[in-house]
N, C-alpha and C positions, 0 to 999 in steps of 0.2 A: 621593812624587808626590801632588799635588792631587788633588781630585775634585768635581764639579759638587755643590754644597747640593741635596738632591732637591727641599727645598721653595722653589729660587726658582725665578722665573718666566723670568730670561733668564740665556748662559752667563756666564761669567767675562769680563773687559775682556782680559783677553790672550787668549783664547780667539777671541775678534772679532775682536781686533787681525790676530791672524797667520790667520787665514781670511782676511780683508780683504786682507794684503797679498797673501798667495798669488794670490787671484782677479785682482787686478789685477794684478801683475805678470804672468799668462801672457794675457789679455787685452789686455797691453799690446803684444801680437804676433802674439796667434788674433785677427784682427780681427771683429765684428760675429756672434760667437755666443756672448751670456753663456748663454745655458742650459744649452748642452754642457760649459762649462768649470765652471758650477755640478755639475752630473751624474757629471761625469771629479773634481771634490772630491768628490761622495760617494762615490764608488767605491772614493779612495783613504782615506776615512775610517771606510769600514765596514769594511776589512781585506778586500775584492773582490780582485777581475781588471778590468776592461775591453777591450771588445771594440770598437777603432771600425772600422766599414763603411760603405763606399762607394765610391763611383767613384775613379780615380785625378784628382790633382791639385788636390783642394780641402780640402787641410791635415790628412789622418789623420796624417800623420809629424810636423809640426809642432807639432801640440796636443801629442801625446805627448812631443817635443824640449822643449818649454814646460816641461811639468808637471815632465819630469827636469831641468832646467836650475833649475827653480825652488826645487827641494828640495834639499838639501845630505846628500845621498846618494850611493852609491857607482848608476852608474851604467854597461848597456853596452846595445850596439843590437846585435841581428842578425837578419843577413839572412836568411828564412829560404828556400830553396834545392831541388831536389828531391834533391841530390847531400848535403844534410846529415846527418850520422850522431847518432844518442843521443851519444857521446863527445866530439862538436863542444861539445854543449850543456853535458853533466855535468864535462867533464875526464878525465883520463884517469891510471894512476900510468905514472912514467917514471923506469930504473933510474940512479941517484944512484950514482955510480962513485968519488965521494968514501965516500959513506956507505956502499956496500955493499950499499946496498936500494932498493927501489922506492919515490918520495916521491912523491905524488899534488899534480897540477897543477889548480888549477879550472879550469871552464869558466865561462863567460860568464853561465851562468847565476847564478855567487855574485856575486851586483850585490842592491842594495835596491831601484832600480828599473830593469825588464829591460823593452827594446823590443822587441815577436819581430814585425817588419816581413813582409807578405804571409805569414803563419803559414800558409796553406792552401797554399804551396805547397812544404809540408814534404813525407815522405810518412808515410804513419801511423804507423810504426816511431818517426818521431822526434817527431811530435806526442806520441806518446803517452809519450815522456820526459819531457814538461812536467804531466802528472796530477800525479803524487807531489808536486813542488814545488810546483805551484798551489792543491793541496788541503791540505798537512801542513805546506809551508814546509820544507820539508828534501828530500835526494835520498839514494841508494842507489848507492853505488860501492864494486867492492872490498870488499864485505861489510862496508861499514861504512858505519852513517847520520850525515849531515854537513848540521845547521841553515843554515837561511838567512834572512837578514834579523837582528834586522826593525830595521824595516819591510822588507814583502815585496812589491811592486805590481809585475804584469805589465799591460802594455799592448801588446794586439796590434791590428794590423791588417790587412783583407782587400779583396778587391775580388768584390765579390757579383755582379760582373758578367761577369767574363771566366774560363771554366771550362777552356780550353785548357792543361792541365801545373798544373793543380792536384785537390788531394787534400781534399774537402769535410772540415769538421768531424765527427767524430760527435758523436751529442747527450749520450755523457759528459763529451767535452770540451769543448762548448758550457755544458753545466752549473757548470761548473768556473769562469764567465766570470759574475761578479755583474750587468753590465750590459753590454747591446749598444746603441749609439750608432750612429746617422747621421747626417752632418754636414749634409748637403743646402750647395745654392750659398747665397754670400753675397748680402746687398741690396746693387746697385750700387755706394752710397756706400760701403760697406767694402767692396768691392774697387777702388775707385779708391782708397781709400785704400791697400790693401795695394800695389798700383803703384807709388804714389810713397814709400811707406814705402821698397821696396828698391830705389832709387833708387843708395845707399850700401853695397849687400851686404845678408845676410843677417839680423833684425833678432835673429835667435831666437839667435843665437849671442854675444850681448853679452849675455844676460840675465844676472843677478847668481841668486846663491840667497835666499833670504828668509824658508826655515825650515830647520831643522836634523832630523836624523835624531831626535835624541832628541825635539823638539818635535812632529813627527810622530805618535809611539807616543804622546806624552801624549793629544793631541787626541783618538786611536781609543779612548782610556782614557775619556777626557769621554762620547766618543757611547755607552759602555755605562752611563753614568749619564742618558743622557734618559729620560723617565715615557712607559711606554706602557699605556694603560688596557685593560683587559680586556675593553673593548666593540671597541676598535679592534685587540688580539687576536683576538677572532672574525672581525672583516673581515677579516682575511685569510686567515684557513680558511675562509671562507665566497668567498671568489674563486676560494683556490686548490681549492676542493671544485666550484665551477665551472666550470673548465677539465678537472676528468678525466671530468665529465658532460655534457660540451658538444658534440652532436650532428656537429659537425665536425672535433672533434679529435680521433686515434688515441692519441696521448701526452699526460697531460695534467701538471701542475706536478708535483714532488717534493716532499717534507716538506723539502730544499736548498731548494729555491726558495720555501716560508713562511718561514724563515728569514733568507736575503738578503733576501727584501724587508721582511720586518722590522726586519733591523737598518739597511739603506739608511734605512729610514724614519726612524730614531733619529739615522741622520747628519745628512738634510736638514732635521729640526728644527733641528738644534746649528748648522747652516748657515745657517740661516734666521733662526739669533737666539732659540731657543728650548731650554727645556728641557722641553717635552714633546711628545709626535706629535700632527699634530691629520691628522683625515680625508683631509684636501686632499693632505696629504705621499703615503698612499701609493695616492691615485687617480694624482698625477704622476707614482710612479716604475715602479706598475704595468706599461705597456707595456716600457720598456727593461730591468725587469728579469725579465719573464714570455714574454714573445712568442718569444724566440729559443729557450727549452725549451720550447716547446708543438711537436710534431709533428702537423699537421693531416692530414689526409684527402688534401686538391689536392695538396700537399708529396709523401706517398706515389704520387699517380697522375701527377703532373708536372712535381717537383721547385719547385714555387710557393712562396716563404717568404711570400708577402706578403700571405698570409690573416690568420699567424698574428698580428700588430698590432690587425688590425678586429678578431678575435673577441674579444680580449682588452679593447678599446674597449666593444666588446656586450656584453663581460660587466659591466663596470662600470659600464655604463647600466641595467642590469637586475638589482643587486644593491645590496640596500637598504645604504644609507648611516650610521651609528650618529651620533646627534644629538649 
């Protein structure tokens, strides 16, 4: 396997190439948000999770349909349910009356990339079946540990709005989630488009794939060869040392969370056409991948997530920037 020259300045031509098509082919269906669909590649470039939130009906299921359709990966979606068990997720063994013995069945979860649609309204018991494999890439059955992937990308989705028969996150398993995304509505003109887009049926379901599994893991191999200088090291102990002293926050980032966003950061270089970080990478990624592990203060007295974004903006207006 290749690996990026430290000393050039931009990646490899096929490195680009298949970024490029990627981007555009799920683009060619998420209509009128390249940011998000930039943001959902670094997530699945850094070796993340993704987390998109938001209201019902303005394409968390689709982005995520996109990004699996696009990749030539083993793929499965589920629903998640309050009546779902751990053993829905993991599989279960089931005795083999040919063989004599118990042969174990996966569950849904051995996929490369796993859609866990409305995750909140698991209940904890089974949210918390997805730790082990969102953090180790592997699961625990039957006393025996059983890899998965890779590539290993979960993409979940929630709706931050309606709390009736749903089971909040906790913030181990919010942590576990490199990036939280919200899509917000489209500009007019791409949603007139998306109208007459499906016109014809659905468009996401014709999509071809246009990288390979193994193309995949090479690309996460590239992003640990981008240059990160040790001035831009310190920014981000020096953010995240800002969020555990920050006057309204209770929780403030983990040594996980310098981390993700450092290695985000190395992705959205490689994204960008780069082989090194520059400042600007992780002022961008900042809020989506800091804000949803910060437990503020309002959060504790009123259940309010929606401090946690500003402060995280305030912090990075007030934290000197390395030249």
């Amino acid at each position: 396997m290749s690996i990026l020259p430290v000393n050039s300045d931009a990646p490899s031509g096929e490195a680009m190439q298949l970024l490029a098509e990627l981007e555009n082919n799920v683009a060619s269906v998420f209509l009128g948000k390249p940011e998000i669909i930039r943001l959902s590649v670094v997530a699945l470039l850094a070796e993340g999770h993704l987390l998109i939130e938001d209201v019902p009906g303005i394409g968390k299921t689709l982005l995520a349909k996109a990004l699996a359709r696009s990749l030539g990966c083993s793929f499965h979606r589920i629903q998640f349910t309050p009546d779902l068990l751990p053993s829905d997720l993991l599989g279960t063994s089931v005795f083999h009356q040919g063989a004599g013995s118990f042969v174990f069945q996966p569950g849904p979860l051995f996929a490369q990339v796993v859609l866990a649609d409305e995750i909140n309204r698991a209940t904890p018991r089974t949210q918390s079946a997805l730790l082990e494999a969102m953090s180790d890439r592997q699961v625990s059955s039957d006393g025996q540990t059983r890899p998965l992937g890779p590539p290993f990308f979960v993409l979940a989705t929630q709706n931050p709005y309606e709390f009736e028969g749903t089971y909040p996150l906790p913030e181990s398993q919010l942590d576990r989630f490199l990036m939280r995304l919200r899509i917000g509505y489209p500009e007019r003109e791409a949603e007139k488009r998306i109208l007459t887009g499906h016109r014809g049926g659905e468009p996401v379901e014709r999509l071809q794939a246009v990288l390979s599994a193994d193309r995949v893991v090479w690309l996460q191999h590239q992003v640990r060869q981008v240059r990160v200088e040790d001035t831009l090291t310190d920014y981000v102990l020096d953010l995240l040392a800002a969020t555990r002293y920050h006057p309204d926050v209770h929780l403030g980032g983990s040594t996980r969370a310098a981390l993700t966003l450092y290695r985000a950061a190395q992705a959205l270089a490689l994204v960008e056409g780069r082989t090194y970080v520059v400042p600007d990478d992780i002022k961008r990624l900042a809020p989506a991948v800091l804000a949803h592990r910060l437990v503020t203060r309002s959060m504790r007295q009123d259940g309010s997530a929606n401090a946690a974004e500003e402060i995280v903006h305030d912090i990075l207006a007030q934290t000197l920037v390395p030249s």
